[in-house]
C-alpha positions as CSV (number, residue, x, y, z in Angstrom):
1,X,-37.9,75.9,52.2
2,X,-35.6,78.0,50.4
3,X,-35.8,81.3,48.9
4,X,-35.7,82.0,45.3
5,X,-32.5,84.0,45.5
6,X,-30.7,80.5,47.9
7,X,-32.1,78.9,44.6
8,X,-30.8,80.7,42.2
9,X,-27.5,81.4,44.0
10,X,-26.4,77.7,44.4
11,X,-27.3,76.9,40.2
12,X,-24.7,79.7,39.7
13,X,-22.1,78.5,42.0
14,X,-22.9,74.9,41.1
15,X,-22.7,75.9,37.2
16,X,-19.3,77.9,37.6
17,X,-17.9,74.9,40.2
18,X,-18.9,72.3,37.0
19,X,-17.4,74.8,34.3
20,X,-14.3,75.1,36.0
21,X,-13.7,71.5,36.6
22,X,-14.5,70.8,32.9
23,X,-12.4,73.5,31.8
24,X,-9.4,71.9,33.8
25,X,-10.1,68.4,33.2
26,X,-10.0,69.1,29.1
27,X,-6.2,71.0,30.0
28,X,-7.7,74.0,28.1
29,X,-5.5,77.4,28.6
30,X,-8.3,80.2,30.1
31,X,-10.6,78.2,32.3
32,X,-12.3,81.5,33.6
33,X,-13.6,82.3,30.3
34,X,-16.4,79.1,30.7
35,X,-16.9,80.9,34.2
36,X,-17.2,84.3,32.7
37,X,-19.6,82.6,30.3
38,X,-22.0,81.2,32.9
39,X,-22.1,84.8,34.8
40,X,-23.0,86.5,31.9
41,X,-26.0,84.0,30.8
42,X,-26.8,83.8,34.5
43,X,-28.1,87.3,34.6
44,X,-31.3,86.6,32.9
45,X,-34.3,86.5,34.7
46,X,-35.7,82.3,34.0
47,X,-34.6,79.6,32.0
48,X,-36.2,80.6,28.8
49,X,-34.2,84.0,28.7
50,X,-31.3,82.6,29.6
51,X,-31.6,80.3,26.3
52,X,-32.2,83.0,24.6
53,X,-29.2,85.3,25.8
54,X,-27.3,82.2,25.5
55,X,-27.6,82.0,21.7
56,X,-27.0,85.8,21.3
57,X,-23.9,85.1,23.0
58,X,-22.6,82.2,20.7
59,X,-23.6,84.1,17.8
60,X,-22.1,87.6,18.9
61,X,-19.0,85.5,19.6
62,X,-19.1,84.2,16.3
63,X,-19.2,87.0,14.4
64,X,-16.5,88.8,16.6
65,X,-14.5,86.0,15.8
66,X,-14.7,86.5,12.4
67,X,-14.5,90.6,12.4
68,X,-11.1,89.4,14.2
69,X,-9.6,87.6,11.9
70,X,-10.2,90.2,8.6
71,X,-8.8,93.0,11.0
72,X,-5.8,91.1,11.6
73,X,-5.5,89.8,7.8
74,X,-5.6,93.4,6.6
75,X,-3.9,95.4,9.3
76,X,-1.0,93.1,10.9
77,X,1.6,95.8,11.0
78,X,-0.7,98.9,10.9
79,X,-1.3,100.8,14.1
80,X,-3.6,103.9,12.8
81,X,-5.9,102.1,10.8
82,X,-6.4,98.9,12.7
83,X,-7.1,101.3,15.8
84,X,-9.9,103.4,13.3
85,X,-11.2,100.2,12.1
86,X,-11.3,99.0,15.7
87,X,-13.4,102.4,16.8
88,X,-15.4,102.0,13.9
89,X,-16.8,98.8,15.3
90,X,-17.2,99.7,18.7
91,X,-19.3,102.3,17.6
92,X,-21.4,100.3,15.5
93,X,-22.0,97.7,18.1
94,X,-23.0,100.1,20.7
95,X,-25.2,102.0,18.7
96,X,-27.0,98.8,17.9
97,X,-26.7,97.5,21.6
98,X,-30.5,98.9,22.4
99,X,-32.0,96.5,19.6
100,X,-34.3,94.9,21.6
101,X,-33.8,91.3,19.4
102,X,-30.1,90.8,18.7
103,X,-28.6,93.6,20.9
104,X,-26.5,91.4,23.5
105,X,-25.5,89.9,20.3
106,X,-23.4,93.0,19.2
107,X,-22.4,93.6,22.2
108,X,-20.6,90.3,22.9
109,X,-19.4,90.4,19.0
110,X,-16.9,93.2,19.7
111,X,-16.3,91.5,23.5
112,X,-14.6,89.0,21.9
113,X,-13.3,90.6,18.8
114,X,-11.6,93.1,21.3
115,X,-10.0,90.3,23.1
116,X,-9.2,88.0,20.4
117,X,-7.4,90.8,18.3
118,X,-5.8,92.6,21.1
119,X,-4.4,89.1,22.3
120,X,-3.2,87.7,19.4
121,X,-1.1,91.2,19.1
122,X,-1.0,90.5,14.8
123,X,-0.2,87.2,15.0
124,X,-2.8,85.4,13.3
125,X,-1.2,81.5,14.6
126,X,-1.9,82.8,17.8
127,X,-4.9,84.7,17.0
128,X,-6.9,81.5,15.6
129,X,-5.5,79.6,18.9
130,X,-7.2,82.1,21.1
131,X,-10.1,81.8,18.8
132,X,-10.5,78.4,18.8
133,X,-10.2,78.4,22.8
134,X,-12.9,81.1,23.3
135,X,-15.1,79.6,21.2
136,X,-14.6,76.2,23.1
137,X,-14.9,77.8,26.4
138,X,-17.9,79.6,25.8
139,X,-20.0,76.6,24.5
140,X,-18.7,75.1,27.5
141,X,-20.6,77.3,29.6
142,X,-23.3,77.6,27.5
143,X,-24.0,73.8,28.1
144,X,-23.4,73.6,31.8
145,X,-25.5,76.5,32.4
146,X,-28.3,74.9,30.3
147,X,-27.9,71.5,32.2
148,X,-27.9,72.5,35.7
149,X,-30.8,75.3,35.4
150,X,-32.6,72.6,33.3
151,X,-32.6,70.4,35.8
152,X,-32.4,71.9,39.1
153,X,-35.3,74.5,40.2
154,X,-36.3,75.5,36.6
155,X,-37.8,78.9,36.3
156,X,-40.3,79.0,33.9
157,X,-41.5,81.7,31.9
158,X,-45.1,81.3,32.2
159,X,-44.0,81.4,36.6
160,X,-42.3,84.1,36.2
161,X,-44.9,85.8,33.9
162,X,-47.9,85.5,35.7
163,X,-45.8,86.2,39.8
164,X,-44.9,89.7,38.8
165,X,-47.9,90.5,37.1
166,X,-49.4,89.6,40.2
167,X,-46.8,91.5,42.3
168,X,-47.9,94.7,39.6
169,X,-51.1,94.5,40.4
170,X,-51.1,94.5,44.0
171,X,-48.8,97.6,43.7
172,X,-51.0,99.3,42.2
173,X,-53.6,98.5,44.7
174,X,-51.7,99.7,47.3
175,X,-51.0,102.8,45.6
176,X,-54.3,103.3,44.9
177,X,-55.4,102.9,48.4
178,X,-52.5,105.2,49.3
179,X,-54.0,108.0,47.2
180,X,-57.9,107.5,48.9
181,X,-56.4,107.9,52.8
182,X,-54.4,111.1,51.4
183,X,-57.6,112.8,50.3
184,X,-59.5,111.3,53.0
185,X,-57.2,112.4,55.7
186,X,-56.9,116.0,54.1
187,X,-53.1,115.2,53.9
188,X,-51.7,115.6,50.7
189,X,-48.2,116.1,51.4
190,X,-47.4,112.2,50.6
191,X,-48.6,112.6,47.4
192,X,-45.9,114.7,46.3
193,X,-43.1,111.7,46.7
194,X,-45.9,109.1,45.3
195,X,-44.3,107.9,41.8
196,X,-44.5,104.5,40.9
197,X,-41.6,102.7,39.3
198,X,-42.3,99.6,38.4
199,X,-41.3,100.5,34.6
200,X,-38.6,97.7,34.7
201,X,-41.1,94.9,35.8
202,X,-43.6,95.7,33.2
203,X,-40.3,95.4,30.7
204,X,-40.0,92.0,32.0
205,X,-43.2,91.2,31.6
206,X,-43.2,92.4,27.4
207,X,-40.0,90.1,27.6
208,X,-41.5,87.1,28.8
209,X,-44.1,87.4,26.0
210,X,-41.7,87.8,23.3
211,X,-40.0,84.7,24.2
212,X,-41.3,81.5,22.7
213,X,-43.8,79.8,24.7
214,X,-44.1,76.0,23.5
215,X,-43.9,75.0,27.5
216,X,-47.0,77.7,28.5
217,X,-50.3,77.1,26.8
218,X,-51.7,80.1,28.1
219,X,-49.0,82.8,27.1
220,X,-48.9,81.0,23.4
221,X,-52.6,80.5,22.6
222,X,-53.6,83.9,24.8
223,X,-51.2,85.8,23.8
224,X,-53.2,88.7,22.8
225,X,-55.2,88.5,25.6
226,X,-52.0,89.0,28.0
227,X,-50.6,91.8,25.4
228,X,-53.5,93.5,26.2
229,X,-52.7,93.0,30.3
230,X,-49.2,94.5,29.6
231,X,-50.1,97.4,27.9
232,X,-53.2,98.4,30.4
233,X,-50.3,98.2,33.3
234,X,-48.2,100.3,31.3
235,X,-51.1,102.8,30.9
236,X,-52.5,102.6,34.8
237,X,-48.7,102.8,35.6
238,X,-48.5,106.6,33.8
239,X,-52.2,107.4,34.8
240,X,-51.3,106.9,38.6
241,X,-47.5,109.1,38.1
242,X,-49.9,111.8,36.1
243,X,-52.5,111.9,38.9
244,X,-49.8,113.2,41.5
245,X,-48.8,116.8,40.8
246,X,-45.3,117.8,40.6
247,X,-44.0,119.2,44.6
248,X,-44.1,122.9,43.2
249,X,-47.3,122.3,41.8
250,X,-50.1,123.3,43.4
251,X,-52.9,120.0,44.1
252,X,-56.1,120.2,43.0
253,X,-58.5,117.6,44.7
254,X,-61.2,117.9,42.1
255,X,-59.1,116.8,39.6
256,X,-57.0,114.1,41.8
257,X,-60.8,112.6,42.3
258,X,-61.8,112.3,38.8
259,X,-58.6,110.9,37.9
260,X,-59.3,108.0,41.0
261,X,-62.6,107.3,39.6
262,X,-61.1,106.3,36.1
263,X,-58.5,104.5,37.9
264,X,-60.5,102.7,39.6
265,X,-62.4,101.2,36.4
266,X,-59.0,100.8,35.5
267,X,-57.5,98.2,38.2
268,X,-60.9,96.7,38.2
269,X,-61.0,95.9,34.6
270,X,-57.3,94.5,35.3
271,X,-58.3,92.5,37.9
272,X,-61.2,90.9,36.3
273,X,-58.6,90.0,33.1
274,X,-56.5,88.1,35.2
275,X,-59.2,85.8,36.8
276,X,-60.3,84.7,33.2
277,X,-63.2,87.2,32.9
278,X,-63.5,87.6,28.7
279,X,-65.9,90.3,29.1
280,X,-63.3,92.2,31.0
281,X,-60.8,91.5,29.0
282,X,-62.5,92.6,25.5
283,X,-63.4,95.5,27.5
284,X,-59.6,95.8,28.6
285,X,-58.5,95.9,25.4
286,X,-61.1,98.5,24.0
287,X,-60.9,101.0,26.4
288,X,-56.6,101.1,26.0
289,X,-57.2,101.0,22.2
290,X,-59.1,104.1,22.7
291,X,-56.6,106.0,24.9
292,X,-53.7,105.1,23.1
293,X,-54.7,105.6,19.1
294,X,-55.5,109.7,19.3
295,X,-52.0,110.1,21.0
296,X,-49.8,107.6,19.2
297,X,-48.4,109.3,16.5
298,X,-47.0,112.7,18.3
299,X,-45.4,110.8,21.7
300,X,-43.9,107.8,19.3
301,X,-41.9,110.6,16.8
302,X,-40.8,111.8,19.6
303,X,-39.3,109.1,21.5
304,X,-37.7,107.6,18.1
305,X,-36.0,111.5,18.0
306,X,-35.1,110.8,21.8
307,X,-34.0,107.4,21.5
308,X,-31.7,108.1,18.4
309,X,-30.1,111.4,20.2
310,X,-29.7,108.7,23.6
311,X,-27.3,106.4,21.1
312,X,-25.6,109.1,19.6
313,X,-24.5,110.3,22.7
314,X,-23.6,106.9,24.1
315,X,-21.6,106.7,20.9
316,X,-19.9,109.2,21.7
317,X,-18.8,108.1,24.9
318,X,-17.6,104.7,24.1
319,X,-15.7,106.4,20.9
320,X,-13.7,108.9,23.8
321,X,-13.6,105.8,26.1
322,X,-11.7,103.8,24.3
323,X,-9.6,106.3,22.4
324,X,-8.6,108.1,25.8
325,X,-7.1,104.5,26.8
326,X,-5.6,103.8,24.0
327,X,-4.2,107.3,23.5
328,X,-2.5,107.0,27.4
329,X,-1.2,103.2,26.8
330,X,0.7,104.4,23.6
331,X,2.0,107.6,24.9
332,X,2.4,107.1,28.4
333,X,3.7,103.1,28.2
334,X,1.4,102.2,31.0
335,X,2.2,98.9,32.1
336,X,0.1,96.0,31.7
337,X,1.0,95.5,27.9
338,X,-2.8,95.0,26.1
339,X,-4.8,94.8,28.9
340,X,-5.3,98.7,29.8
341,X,-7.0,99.8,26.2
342,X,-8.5,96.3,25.9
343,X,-10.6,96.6,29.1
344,X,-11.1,100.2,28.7
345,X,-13.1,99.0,25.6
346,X,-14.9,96.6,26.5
347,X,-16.1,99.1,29.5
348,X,-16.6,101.4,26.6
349,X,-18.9,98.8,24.7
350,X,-21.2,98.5,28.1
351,X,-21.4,102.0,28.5
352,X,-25.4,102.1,27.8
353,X,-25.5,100.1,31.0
354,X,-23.4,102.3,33.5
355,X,-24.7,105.6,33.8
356,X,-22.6,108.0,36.3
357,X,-24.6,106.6,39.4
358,X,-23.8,103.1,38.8
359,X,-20.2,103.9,37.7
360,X,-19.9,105.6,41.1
361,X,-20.9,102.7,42.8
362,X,-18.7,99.8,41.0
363,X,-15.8,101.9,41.3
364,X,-16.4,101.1,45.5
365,X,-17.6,97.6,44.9
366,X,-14.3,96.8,42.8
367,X,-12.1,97.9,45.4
368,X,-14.2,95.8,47.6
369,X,-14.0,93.2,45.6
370,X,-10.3,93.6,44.9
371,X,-9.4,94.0,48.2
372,X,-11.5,90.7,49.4
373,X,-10.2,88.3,46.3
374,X,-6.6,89.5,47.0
375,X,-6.9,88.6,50.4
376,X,-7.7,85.6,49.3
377,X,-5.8,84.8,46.5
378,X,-2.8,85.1,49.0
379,X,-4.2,83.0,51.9
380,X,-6.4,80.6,51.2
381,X,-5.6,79.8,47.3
382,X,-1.5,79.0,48.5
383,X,-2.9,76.4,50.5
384,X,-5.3,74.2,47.9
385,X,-3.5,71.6,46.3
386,X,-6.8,69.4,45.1
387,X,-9.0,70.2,42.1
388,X,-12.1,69.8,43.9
389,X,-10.6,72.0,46.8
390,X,-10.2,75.1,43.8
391,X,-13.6,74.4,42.5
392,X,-15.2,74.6,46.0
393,X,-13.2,78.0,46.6
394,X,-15.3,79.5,43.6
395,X,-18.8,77.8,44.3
396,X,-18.5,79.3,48.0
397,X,-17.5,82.6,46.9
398,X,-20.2,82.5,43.9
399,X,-23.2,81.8,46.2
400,X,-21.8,84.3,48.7
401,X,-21.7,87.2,46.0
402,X,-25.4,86.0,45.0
403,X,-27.0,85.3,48.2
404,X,-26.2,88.7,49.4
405,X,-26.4,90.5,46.8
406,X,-29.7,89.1,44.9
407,X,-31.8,92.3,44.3
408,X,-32.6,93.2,40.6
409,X,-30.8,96.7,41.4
410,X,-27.9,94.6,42.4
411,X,-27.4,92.9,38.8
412,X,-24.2,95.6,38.7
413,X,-22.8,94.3,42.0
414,X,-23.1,90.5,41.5
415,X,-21.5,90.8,38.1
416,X,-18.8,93.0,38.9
417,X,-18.0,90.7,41.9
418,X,-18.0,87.6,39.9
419,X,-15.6,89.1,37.1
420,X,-13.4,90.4,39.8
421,X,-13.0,87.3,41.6
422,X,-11.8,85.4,38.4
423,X,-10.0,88.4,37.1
424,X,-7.9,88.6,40.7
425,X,-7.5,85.1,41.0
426,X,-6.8,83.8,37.6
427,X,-3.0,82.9,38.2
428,X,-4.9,79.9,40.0
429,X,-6.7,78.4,37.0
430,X,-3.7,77.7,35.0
431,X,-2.3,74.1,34.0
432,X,0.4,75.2,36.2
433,X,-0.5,77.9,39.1
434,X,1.3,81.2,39.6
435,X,0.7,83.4,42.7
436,X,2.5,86.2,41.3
437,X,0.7,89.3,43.8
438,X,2.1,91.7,40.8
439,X,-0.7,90.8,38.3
440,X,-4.0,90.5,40.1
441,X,-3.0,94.3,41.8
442,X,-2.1,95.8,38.3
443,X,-5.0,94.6,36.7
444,X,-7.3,96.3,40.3
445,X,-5.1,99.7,39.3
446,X,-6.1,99.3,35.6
447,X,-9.8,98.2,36.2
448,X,-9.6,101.8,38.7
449,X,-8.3,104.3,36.4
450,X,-10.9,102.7,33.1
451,X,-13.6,103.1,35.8
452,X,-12.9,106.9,36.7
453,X,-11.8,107.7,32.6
454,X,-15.4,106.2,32.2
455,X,-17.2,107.6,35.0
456,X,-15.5,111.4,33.4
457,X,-17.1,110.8,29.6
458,X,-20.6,109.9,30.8
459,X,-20.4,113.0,33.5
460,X,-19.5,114.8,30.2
461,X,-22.2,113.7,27.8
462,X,-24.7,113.4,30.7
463,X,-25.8,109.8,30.4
């Protein structure tokens, strides 16, 4: 029997493998951008999201498209204000990045504009060629992705819905249970490192709701009922973290026991929801309706203010991001031609999603990566002389960067890895080949340096 992350690992290779072969077999110029595609949709959580993610993309591609072509009608010949206007954008995508409906939309809309008008270098002939290509290439993937996750191993949402709710509850059982031996045994030290995070899953979980449900009678036509679910584990989730005292703090066992007691009703009123109990469930639903209404005012002003000051300052850094690059490319003539201030922004754009920690860490994983798709780029690619040979090359390294790495806290890893392995080897996808060493180590030294300028601006604003 195989695992959900085998599963999930051979649709990607298999959809990347297809998109490829496609891609080659139509003679179009950029074959990785079908795979780059299929990695980005791919990073959803079932079928149903990746839909979803998959229309954001065509239509933030659209619409960068378009943003394009007016940039390069106005400002063919115009370095200061087609840079300003440029800026301008960035900023308003990633301020708008965080909107929970259409905000992979605006961040794929200046994706492609960024490529599209930093390709086309003014010219519009060429401009609306590259255009034209992306467009073709990402509908590409789009459709493979859709066909082989349709068909092979579907996830489905109301699966996926109802296996980590049922992974939430049990954690909080066991946290629960982990509280009662503490006080039991008089040991209260492990209490001071108890905090549950299990915020992202209960995310997922208000996800899977909002999607549409025309394949899941229960999530459409109970819908409120399992609203009422999410929010209850959002609320036992902070009850549990507020019942364990800070480590400087001193503990207070009378107060630790009341707070069991109510979360005890708590889990059990859950519990009882989830095997179909109506009771329970109205019951549910009261009792979070009471909690939350005299509190919701003051905590919701406040996390609009924090929210707002969050995007500001992530602004911020994508604005000095991406000016720094292209501030060093025009003054210093760093090699590369486009490609240095066009990947620093598009690292700028994803800023919201690469605090310092993570930065830290792809920085290692890219020379990882470089170092391993070099490697092979040299020995192994020289030697394929068949289409199917080059497809297999990228399936096998595909379900190796997914098997291994198939954690939701490696979503970083297996995207970095699957970017750097087209992005090292693309002198292989062309109608005719080039194994030119010089290009796939520049672009490692230029992915390097826009990782440690990026890594410095979010040290800076503290992101």
């Amino acid at each position: 029997m195989l695992s959900p992350a085998i599963k999930e690992a051979i649709k990607v290779a298999l959809s990347i493998g297809i998109a490829i072969a496609l891609a080659l077999f139509f003679q179009w110029e950029k074959p990785y951008w079908a795979a780059v595609t299929v990695i980005a949709v791919s990073m959803s959580a079932t079928f149903g999201h990746g839909i979803q993610r998959a229309n954001l993309l065509l239509l933030g591609t659209l619409t960068g498209i378009c943003y394009a072509f007016l940039m390069i009608s106005l400002f063919p010949q115009d370095r200061f204000l087609f840079i300003c206007f440029f800026t301008l954008f960035l900023a308003v995508c990633v301020f708008f990045s965080d909107n929970k409906k259409y905000g992979y939309a605006f961040t794929m809309a200046f994706t492609v504009f960024a490529i599209i008008a930093m390709m086309g270098r003014g010219n519009g002939e060429v401009s609306f060629n590259y255009a034209i290509l992306r467009a073709q290439e990402a509908t590409l993937g789009v459709l493979v992705y859709s066909a082989v996750f349709k068909l092979l191993w579907p996830v489905s949402a109301e699966s996926r819905f109802f296996g980590t709710l049922k992974t939430i509850a049990q954690q909080f059982q066991l946290t629960q249970a982990t509280i009662d031996q503490a006080l039991v045994n008089n040991d209260t030290s492990t209490l001071e490192s108890l905090q549950l995070n299990i915020q992202p899953a209960i995310d997922e979980l208000q996800d899977l709701l909002d999607l549409p449900m025309s394949n899941s009678y229960r999530l459409r036509h109970e819908k409120a009922k399992w609203q009422a679910v999410v929010n209850a584990c959002s609320g036992i989730k902070a009850h549990i973290n507020r019942s364990v005292p800070p480590a400087n703090q001193r503990i207070n066992k009378d107060y630790i026991d009341q707070q069991l007691v109510d979360l005890s009703q708590e889990i059990t009123l859950l519990e009882l929801a989830l095997k179909g109990d109506k009771s329970s469930t109205g019951a549910l639903i009261d009792y979070w309706q009471q909690g939350t209404n005299s509190t919701e005012a003051t905590p919701n002003s406040t996390t609009a203010k924090n929210l707002l000051q969050l995007r500001l300052k992530r602004v911020m850094s994508a604005v000095a991001i991406s000016s720094t690059c292209f501030g060093l490319w025009i003054y210093f003539a760093i090699p590369g031609s486009f490609i240095f201030p066009m990947l620093g922004a598009v690292f700028a754009n994803v800023t919201r999603l690469l605090p310092d920690s993570i930065i830290r860490q792809a920085e290692y994983f890219t020379l990882l990566w470089g170092a391993v798709f070099l490697a092979q780029f040299c020995l192994v690619l020289t030697n394929i002389t068949e289409l199917w040979q080059l497809c297999g090359f990228y399936m096998v390294n595909t379900f190796f960067i997914y098997a291994v790495f198939h954690k939701p806290s490696d979503a970083v890893i297996r995207m970095l890895g699957g970017i750097m392995m087209l992005i090292m080897t693309m002198g292989a996808l062309y109608a005719t080949p080039k194994f030119d060493i010089v290009m796939p180590i520049l672009m490692l030294i230029i992915m390097l340096m826009v990782l440690a300028i990026a890594r410095f601006y979010t040290r800076l604003f503290r992101l």
